[in-house]
mmCIF file as Biopython writes it, N, C-alpha, C and O atoms, coordinates in Angstrom:
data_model
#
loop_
_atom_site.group_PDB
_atom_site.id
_atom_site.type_symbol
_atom_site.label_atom_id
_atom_site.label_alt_id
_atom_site.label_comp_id
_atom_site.label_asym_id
_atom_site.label_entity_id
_atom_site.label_seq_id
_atom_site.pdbx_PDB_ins_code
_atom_site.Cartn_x
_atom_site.Cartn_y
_atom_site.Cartn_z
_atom_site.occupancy
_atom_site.B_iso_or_equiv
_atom_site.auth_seq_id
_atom_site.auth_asym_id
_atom_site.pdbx_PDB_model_num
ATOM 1   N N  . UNK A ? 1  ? -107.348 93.639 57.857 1.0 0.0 1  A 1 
ATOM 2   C CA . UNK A ? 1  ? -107.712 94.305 56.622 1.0 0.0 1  A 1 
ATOM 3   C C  . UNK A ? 1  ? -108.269 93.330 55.593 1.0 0.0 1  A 1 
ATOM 4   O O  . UNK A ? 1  ? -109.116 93.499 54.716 1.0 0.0 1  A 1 
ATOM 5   N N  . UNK A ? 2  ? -107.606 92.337 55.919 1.0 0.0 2  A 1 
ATOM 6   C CA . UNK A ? 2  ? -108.202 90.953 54.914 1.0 0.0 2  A 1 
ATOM 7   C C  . UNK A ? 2  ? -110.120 90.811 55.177 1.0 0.0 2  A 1 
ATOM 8   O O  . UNK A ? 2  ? -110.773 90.675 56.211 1.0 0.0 2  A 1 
ATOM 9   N N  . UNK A ? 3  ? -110.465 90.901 53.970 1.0 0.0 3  A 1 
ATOM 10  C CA . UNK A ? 3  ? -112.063 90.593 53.841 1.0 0.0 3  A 1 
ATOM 11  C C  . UNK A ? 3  ? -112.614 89.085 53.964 1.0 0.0 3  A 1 
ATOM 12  O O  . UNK A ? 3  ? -113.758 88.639 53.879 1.0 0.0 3  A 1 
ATOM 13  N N  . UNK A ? 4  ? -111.609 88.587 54.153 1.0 0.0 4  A 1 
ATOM 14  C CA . UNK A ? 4  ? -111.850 87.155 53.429 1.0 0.0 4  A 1 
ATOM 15  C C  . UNK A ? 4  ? -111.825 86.058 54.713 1.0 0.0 4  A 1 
ATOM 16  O O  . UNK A ? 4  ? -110.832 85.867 55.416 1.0 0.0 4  A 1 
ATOM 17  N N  . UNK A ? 5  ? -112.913 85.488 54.845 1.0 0.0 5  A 1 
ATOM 18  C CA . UNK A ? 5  ? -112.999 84.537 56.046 1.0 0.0 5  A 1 
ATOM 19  C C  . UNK A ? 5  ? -112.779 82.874 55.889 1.0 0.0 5  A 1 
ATOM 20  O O  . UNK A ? 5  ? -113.694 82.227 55.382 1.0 0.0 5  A 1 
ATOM 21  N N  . UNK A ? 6  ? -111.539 82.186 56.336 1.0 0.0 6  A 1 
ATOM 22  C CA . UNK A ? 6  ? -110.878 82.598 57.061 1.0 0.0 6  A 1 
ATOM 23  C C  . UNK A ? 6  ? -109.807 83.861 56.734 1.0 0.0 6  A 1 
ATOM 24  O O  . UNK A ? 6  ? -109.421 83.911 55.566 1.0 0.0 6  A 1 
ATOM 25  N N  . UNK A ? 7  ? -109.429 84.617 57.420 1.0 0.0 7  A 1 
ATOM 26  C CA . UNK A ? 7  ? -108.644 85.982 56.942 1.0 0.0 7  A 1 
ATOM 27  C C  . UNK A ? 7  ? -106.904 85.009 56.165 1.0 0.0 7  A 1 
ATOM 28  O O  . UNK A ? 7  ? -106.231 84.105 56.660 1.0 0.0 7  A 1 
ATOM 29  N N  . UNK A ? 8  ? -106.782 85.634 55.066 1.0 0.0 8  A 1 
ATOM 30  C CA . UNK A ? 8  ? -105.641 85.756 54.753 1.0 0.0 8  A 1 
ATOM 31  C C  . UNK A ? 8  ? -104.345 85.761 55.740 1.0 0.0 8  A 1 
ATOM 32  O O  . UNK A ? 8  ? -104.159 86.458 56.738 1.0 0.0 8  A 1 
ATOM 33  N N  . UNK A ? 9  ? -103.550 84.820 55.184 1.0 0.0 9  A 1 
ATOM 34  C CA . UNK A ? 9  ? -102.145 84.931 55.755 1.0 0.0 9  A 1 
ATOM 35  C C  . UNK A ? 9  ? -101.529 86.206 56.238 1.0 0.0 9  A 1 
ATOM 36  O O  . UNK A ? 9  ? -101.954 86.977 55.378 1.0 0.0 9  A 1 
ATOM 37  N N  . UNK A ? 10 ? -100.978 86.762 56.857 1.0 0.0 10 A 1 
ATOM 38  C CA . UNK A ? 10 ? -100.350 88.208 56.987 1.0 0.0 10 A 1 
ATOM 39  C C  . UNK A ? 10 ? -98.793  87.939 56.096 1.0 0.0 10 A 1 
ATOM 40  O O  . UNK A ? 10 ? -98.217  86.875 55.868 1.0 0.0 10 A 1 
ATOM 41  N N  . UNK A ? 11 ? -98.474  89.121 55.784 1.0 0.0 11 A 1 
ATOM 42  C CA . UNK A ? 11 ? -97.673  89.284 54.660 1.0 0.0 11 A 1 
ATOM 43  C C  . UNK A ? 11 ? -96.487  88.726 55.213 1.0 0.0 11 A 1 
ATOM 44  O O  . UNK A ? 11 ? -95.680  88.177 54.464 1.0 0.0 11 A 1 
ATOM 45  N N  . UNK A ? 12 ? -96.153  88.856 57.269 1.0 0.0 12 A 1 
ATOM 46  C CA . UNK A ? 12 ? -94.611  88.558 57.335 1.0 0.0 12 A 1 
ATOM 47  C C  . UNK A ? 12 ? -95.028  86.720 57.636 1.0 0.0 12 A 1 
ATOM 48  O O  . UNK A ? 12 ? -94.056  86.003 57.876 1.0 0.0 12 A 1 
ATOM 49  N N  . UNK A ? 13 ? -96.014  86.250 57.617 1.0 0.0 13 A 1 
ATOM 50  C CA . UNK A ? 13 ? -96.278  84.891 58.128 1.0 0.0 13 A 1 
ATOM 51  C C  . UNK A ? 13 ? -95.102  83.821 57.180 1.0 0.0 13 A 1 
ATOM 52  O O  . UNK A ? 13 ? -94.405  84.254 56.262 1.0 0.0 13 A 1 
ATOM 53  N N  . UNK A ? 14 ? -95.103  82.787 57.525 1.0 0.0 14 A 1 
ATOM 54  C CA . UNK A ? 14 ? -94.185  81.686 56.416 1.0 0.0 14 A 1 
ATOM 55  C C  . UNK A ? 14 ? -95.029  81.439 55.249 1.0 0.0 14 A 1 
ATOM 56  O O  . UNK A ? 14 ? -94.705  81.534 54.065 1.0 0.0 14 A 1 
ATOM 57  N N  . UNK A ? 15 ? -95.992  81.157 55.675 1.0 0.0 15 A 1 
ATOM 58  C CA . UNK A ? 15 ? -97.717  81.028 54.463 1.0 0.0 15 A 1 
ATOM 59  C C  . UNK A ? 15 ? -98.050  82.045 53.446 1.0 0.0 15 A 1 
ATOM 60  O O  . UNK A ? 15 ? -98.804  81.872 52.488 1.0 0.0 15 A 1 
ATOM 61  N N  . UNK A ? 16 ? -97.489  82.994 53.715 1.0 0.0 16 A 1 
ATOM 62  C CA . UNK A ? 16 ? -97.926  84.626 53.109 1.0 0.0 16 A 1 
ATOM 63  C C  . UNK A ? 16 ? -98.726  84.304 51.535 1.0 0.0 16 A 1 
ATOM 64  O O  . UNK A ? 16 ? -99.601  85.025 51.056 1.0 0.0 16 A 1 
ATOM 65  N N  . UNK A ? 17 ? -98.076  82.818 50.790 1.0 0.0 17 A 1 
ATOM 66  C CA . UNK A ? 17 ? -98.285  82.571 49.140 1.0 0.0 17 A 1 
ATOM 67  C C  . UNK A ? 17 ? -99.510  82.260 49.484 1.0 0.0 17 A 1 
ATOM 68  O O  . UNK A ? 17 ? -100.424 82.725 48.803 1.0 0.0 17 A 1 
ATOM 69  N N  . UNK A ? 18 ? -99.794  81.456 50.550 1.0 0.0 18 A 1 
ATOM 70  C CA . UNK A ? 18 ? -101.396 80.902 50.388 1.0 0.0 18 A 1 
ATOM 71  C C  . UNK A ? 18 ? -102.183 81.967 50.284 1.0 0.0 18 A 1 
ATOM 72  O O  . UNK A ? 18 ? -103.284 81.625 49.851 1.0 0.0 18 A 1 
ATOM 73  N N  . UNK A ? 19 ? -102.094 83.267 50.518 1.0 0.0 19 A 1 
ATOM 74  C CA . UNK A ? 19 ? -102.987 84.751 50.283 1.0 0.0 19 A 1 
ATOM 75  C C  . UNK A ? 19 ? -103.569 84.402 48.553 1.0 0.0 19 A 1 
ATOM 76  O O  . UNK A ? 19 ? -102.985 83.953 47.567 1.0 0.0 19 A 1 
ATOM 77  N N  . UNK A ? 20 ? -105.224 84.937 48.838 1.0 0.0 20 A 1 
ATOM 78  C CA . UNK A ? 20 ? -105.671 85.398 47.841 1.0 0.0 20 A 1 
ATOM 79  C C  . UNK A ? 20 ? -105.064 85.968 46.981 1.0 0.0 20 A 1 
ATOM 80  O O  . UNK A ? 20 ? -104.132 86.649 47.409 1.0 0.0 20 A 1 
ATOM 81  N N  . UNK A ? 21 ? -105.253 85.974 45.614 1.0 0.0 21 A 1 
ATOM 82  C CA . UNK A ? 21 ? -104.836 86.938 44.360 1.0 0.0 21 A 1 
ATOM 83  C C  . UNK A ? 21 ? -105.978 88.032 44.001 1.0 0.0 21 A 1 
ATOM 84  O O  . UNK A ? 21 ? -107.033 87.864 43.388 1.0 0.0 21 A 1 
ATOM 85  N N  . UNK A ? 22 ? -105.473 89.122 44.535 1.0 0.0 22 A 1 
ATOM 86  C CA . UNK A ? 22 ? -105.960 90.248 44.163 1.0 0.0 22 A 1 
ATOM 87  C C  . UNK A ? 22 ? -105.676 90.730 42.216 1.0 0.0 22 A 1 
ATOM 88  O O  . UNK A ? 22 ? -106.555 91.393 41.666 1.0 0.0 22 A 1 
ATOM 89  N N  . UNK A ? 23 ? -105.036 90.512 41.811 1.0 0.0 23 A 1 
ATOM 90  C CA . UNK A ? 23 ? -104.804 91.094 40.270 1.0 0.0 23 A 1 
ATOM 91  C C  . UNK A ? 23 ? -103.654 90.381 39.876 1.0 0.0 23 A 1 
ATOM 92  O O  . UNK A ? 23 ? -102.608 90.298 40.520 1.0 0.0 23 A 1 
ATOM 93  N N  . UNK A ? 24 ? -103.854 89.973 39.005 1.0 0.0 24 A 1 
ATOM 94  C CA . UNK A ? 24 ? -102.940 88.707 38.249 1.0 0.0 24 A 1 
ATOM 95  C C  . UNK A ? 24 ? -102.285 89.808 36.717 1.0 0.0 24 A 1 
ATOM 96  O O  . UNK A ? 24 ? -102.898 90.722 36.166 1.0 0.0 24 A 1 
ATOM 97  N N  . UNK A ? 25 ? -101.515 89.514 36.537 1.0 0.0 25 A 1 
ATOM 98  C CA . UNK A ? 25 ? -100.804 90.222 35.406 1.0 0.0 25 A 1 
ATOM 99  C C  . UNK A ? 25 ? -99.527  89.000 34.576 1.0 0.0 25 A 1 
ATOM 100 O O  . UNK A ? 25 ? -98.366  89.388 34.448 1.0 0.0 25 A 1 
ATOM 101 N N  . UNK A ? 26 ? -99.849  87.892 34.193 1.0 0.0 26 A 1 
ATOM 102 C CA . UNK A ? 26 ? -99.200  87.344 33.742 1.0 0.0 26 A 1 
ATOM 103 C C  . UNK A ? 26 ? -98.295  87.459 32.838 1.0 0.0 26 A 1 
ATOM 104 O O  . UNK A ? 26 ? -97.295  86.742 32.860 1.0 0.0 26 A 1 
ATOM 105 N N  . UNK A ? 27 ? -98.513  88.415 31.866 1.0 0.0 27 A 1 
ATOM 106 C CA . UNK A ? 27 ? -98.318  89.129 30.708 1.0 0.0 27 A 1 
ATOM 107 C C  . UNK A ? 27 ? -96.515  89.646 31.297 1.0 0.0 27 A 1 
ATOM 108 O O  . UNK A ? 27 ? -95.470  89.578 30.650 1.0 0.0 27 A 1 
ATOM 109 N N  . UNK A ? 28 ? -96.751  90.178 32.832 1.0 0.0 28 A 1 
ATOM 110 C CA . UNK A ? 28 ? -95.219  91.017 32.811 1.0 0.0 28 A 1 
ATOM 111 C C  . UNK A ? 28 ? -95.378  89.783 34.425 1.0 0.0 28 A 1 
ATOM 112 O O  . UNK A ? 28 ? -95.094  90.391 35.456 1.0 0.0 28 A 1 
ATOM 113 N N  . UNK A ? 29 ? -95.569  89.043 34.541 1.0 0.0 29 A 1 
ATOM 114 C CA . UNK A ? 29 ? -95.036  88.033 35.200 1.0 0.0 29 A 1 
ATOM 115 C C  . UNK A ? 29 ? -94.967  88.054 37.013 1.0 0.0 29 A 1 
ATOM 116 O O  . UNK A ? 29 ? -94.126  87.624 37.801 1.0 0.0 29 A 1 
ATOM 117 N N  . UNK A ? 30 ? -95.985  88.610 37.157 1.0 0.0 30 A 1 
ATOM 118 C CA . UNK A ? 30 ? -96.318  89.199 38.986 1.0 0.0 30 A 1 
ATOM 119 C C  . UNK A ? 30 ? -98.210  89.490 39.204 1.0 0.0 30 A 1 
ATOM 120 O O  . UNK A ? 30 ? -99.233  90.036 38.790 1.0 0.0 30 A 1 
ATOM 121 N N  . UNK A ? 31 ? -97.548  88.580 40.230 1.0 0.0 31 A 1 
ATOM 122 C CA . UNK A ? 31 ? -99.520  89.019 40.857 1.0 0.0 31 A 1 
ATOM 123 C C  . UNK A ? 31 ? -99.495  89.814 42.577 1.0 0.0 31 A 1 
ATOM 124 O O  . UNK A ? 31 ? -98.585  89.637 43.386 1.0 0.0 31 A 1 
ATOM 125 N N  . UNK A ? 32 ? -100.223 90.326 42.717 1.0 0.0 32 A 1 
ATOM 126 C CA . UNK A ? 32 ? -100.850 91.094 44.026 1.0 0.0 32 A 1 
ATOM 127 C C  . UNK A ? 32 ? -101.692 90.346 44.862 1.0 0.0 32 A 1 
ATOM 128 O O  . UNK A ? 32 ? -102.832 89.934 44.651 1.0 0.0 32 A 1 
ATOM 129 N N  . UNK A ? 33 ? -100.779 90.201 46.091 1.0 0.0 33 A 1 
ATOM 130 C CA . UNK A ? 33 ? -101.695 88.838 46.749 1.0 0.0 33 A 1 
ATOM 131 C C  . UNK A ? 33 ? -102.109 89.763 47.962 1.0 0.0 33 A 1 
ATOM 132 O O  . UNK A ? 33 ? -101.410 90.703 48.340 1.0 0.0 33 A 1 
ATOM 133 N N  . UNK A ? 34 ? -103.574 89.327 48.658 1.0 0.0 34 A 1 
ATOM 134 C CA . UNK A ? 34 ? -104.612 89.891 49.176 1.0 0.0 34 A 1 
ATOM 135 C C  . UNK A ? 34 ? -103.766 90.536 50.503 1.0 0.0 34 A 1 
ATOM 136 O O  . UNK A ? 34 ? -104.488 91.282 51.165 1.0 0.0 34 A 1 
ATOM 137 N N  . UNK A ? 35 ? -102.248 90.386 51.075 1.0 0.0 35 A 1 
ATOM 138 C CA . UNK A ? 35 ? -101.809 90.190 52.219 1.0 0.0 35 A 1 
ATOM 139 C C  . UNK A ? 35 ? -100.740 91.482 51.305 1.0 0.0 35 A 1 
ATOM 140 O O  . UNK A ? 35 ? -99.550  91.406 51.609 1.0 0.0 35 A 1 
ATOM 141 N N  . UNK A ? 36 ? -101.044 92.411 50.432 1.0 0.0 36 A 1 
ATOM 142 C CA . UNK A ? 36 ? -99.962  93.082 49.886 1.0 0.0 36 A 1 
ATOM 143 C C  . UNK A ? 36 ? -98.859  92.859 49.316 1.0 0.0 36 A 1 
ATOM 144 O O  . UNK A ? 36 ? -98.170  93.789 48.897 1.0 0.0 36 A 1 
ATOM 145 N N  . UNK A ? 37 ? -98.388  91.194 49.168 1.0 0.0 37 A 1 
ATOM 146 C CA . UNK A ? 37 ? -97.200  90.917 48.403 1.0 0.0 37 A 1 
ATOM 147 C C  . UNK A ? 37 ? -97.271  90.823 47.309 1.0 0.0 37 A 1 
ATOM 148 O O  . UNK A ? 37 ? -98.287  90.381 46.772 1.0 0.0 37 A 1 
ATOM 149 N N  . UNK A ? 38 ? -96.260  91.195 46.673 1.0 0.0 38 A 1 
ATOM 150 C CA . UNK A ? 38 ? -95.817  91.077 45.100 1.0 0.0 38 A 1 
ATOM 151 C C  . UNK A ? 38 ? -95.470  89.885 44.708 1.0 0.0 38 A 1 
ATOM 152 O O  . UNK A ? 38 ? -94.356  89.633 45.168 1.0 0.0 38 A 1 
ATOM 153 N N  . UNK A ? 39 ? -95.961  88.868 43.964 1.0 0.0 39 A 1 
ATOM 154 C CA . UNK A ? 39 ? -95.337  87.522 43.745 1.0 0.0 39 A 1 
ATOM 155 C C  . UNK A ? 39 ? -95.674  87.501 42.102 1.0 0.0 39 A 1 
ATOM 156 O O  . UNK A ? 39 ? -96.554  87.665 41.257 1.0 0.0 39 A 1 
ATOM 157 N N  . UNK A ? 40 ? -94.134  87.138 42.354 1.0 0.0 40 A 1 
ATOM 158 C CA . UNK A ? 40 ? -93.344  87.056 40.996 1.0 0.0 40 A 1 
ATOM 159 C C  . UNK A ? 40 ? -93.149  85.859 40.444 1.0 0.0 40 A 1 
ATOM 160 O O  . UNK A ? 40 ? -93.141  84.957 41.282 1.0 0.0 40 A 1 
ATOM 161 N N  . UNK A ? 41 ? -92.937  85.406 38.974 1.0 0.0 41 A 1 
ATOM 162 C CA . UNK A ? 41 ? -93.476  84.353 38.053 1.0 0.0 41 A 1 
ATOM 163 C C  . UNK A ? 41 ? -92.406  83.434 38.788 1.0 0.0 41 A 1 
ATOM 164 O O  . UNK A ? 41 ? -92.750  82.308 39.148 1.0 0.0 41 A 1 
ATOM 165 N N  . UNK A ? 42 ? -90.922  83.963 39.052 1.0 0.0 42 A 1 
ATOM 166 C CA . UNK A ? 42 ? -89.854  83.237 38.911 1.0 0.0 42 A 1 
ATOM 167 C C  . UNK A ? 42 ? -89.600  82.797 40.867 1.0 0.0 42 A 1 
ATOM 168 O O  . UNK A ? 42 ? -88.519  82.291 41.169 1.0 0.0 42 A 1 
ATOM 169 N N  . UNK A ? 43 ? -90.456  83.001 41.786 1.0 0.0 43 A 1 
ATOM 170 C CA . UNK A ? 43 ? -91.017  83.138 42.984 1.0 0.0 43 A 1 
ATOM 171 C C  . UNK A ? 43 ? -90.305  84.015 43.980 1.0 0.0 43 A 1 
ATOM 172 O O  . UNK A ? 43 ? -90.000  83.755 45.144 1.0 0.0 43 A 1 
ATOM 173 N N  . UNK A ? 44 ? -90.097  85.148 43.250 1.0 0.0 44 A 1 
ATOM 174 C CA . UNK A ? 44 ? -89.105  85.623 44.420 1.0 0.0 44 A 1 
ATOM 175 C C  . UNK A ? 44 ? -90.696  86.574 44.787 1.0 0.0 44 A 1 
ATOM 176 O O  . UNK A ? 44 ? -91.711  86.815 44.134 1.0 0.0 44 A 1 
ATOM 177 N N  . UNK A ? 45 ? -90.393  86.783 45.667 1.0 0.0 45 A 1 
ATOM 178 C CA . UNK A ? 45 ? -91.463  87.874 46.611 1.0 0.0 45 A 1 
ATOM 179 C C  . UNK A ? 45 ? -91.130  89.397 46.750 1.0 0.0 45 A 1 
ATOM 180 O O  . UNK A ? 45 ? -89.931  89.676 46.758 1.0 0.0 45 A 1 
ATOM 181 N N  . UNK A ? 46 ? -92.111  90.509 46.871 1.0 0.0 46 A 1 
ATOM 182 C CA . UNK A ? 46 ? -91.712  91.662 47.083 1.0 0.0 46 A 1 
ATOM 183 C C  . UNK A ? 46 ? -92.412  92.151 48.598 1.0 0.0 46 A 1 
ATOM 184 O O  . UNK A ? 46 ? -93.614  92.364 48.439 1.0 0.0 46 A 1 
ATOM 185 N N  . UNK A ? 47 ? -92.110  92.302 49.543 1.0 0.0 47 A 1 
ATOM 186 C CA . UNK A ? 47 ? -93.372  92.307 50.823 1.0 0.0 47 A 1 
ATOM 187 C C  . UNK A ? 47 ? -94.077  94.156 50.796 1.0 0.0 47 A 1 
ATOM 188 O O  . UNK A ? 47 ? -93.777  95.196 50.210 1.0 0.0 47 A 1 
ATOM 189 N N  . UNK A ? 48 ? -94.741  93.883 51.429 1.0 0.0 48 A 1 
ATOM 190 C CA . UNK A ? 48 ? -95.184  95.678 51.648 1.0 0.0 48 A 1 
ATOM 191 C C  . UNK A ? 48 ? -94.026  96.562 52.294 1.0 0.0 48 A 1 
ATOM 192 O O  . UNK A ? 48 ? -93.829  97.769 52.156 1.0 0.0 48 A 1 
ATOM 193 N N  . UNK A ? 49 ? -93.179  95.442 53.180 1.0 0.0 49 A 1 
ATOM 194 C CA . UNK A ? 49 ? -92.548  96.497 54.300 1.0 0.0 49 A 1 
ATOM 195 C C  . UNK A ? 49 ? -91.264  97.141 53.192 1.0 0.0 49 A 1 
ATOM 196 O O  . UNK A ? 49 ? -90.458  98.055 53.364 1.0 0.0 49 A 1 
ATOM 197 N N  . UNK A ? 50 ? -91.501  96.200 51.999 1.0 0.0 50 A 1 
ATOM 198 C CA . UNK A ? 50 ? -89.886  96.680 50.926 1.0 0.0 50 A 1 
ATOM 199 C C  . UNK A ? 50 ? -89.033  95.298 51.081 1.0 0.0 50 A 1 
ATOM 200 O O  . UNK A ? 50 ? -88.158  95.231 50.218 1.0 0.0 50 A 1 
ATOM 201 N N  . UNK A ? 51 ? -89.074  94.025 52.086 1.0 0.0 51 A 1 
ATOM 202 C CA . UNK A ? 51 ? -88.332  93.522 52.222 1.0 0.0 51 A 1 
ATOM 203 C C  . UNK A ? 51 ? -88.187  92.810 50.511 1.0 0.0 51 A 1 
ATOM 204 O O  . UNK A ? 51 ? -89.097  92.881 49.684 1.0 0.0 51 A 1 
ATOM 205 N N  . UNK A ? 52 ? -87.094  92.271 50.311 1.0 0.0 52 A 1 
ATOM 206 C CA . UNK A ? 52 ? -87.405  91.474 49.054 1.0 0.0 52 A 1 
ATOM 207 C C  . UNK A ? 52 ? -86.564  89.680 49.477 1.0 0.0 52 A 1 
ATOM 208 O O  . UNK A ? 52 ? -85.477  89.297 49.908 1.0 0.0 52 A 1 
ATOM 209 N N  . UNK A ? 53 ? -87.633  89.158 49.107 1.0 0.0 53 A 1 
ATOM 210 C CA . UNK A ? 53 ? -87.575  87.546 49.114 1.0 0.0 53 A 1 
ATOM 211 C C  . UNK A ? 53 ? -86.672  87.136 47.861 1.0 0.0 53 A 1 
ATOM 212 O O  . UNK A ? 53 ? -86.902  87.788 46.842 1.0 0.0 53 A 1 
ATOM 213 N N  . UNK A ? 54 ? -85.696  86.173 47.780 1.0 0.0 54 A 1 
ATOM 214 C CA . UNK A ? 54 ? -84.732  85.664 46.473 1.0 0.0 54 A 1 
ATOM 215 C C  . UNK A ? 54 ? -85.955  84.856 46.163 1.0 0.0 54 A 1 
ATOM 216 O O  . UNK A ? 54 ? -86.856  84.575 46.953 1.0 0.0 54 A 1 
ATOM 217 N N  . UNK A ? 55 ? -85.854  84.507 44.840 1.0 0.0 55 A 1 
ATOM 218 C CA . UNK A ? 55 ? -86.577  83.156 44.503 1.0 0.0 55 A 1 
ATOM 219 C C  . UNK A ? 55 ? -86.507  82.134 44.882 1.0 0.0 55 A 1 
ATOM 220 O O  . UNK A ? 55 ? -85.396  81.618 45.001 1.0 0.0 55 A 1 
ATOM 221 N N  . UNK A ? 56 ? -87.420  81.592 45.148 1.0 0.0 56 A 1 
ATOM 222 C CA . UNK A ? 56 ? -87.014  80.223 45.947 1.0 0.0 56 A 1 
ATOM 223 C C  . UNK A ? 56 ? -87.442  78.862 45.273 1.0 0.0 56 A 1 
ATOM 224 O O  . UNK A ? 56 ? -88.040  78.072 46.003 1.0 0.0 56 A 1 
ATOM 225 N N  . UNK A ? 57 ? -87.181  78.460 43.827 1.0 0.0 57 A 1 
ATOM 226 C CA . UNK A ? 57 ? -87.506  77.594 43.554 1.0 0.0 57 A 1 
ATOM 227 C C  . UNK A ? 57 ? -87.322  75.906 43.853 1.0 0.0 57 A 1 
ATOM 228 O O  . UNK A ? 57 ? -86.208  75.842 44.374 1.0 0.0 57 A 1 
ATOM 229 N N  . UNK A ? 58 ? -87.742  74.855 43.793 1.0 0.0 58 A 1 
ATOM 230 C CA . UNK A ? 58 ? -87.436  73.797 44.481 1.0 0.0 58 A 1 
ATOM 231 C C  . UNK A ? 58 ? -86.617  73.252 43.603 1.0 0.0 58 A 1 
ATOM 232 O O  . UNK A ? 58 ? -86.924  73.098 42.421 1.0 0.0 58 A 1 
ATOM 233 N N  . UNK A ? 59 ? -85.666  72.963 44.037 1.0 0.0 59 A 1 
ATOM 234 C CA . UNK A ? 59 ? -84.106  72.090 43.473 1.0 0.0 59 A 1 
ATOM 235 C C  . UNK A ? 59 ? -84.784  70.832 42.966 1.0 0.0 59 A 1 
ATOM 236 O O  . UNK A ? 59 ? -85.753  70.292 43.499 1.0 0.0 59 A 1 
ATOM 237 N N  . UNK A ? 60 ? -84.062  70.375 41.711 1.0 0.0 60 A 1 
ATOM 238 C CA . UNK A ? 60 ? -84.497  69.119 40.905 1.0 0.0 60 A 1 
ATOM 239 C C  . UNK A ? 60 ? -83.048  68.959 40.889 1.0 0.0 60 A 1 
ATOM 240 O O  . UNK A ? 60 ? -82.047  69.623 40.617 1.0 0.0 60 A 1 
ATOM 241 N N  . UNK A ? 61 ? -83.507  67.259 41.482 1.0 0.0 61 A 1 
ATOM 242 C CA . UNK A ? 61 ? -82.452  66.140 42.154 1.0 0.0 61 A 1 
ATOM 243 C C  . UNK A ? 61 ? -82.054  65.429 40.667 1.0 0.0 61 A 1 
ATOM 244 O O  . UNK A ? 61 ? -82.683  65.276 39.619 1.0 0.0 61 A 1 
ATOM 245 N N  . UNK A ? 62 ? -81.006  65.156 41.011 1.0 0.0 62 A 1 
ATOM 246 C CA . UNK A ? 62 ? -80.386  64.490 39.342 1.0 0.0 62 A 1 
ATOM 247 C C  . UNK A ? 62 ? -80.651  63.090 39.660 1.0 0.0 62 A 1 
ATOM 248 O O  . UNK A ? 62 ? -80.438  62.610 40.773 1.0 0.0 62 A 1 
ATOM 249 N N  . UNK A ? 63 ? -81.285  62.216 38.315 1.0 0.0 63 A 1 
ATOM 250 C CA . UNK A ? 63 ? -81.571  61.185 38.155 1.0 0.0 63 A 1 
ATOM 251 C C  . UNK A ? 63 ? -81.251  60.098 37.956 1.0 0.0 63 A 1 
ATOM 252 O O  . UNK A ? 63 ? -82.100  59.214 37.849 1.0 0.0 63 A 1 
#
């Protein structure tokens, strides 16, 4: 369904973020990526199938 050559990640892939941005909405903090996921400011994911991803931000190591 992806238009885009090379085609977009598929939504269940590990890569799925590297997908195009279809519509960005910063304002309420989620964009629409070309592979149907919902990605959210704080990185949790929403997939097409309903699954929902926790946020997964990267841990900052104490100094």
């Amino acid at each position: 369904m992806c238009p885009h050559d090379p085609a977009c990640p598929d939504a269940e892939a590990p890569d799925r973020e590297a997908a195009r941005t279809l519509a960005c909405h910063p304002e309420q903090g989620w964009s629409l990526l070309c592979n149907g996921v919902v990605l959210f400011e704080d990185t949790g994911e929403l997939l097409p199938s309903g699954t929902v991803i926790a946020p997964h931000r990267p841990v900052v190591g104490a100094a």
